[in-house]
Phi, psi and omega in degrees: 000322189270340131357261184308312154336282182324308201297318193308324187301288174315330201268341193245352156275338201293158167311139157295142173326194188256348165299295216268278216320305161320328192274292188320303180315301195309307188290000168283287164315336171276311182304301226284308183301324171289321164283329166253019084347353187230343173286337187262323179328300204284330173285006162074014156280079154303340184284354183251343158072045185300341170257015156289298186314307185298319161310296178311317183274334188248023168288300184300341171264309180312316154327274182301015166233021144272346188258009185240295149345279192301348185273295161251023153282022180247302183267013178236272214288339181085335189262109191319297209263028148247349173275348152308304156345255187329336175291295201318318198291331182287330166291315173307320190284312183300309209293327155297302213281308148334292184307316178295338166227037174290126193084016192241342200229160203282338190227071187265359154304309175342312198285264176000296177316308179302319191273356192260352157263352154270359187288334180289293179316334168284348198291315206280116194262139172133197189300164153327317184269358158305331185311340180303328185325309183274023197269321204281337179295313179283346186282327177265345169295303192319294187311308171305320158273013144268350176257013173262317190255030162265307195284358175277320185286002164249336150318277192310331154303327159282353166275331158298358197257342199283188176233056153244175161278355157297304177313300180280007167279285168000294199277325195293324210293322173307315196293329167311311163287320160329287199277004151277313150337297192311291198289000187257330192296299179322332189271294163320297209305269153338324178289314196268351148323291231271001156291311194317304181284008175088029197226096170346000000 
């Protein structure tokens, strides 16, 4: 009993897969990103364009719980060819989310990028062990989108610069959705390893 007890234990500390990580994070980043938006909202910066900010964040939550689908018809159900769905619809959600700060963030092609290599990584058709095809596409999706969210954080440091208290709530809480960005990316990246090797 104290056996299983442990184990039970060890098993609910252990880290989420590189998926189930990815999701969290993305879902992070989005409440952080949608709260500053809505702190530049009530103050009246118009000049920061909070409801690009907002359309970005909640792009960006839709994402990750299409890529929380897809995590598991990939590592549970085992099934390729429903987890294709769910990917294509998380390459849409970037792709809203690209749109919404396009020309607003210094590396807003990035967003883009990320979604037009799960839009590939959705292409790939046929069993579970086909899925590798697609690990090197999430692996490079991964990489864009820690670099979209180097580029929300440093937006948000300079806007943390600014001289109202909004301006510096605003830029902590972006630099906060960046550097979750940073790390979901990092996660995918890592996620789409670990299909290329057959590795849950």
């Amino acid at each position: 009993m104290l056996l299983r007890a442990g184990l039970s234990l060890m098993l609910a500390s252990s880290p989420p897969p590189p998926l189930g990580l990815a999701t969290e994070l993305l879902l992070s980043a989005s409440d952080s990103m949608v709260a500053a938006a809505a702190v530049l909202g009530e103050n009246q910066r118009q000049e920061e364009e909070p409801g690009r900010l907002s359309a970005c964040g909640c792009a960006l939550g839709n994402a990750a719980r299409e890529l929380e689908l897809f995590a598991h018809e990939v590592c549970v159900a085992r099934e390729w060819e429903s987890a294709t769905a769910p990917l294509a619809a998380a390459a849409a959600c970037l792709s809203t989310a690209a749109a919404a700060v396009d020309g607003f963030l210094d590396d807003g092609d990035a967003l883009q990028c990320a979604a037009d290599e799960l839009e590939d990584a959705s292409s790939v058709t046929g069993c579970i062990m086909l899925a590798a095809a697609a690990g090197p596409n999430l692996d490079a999706a991964g990489g864009h989108l820690a670099a979209a969210g180097s580029a929300v954080a440093a937006h948000g440091g300079g806007l943390a610069g600014g001289v109202t208290a909004a301006h510096a709530e605003a830029g902590a809480r972006l630099q906060g959705a960046g550097g979750a960005m940073e790390q979901a990316g990092r996660a995918l990246a890592q996620a789409g390893r670990h299909l290329e090797e057959g590795v849950s």
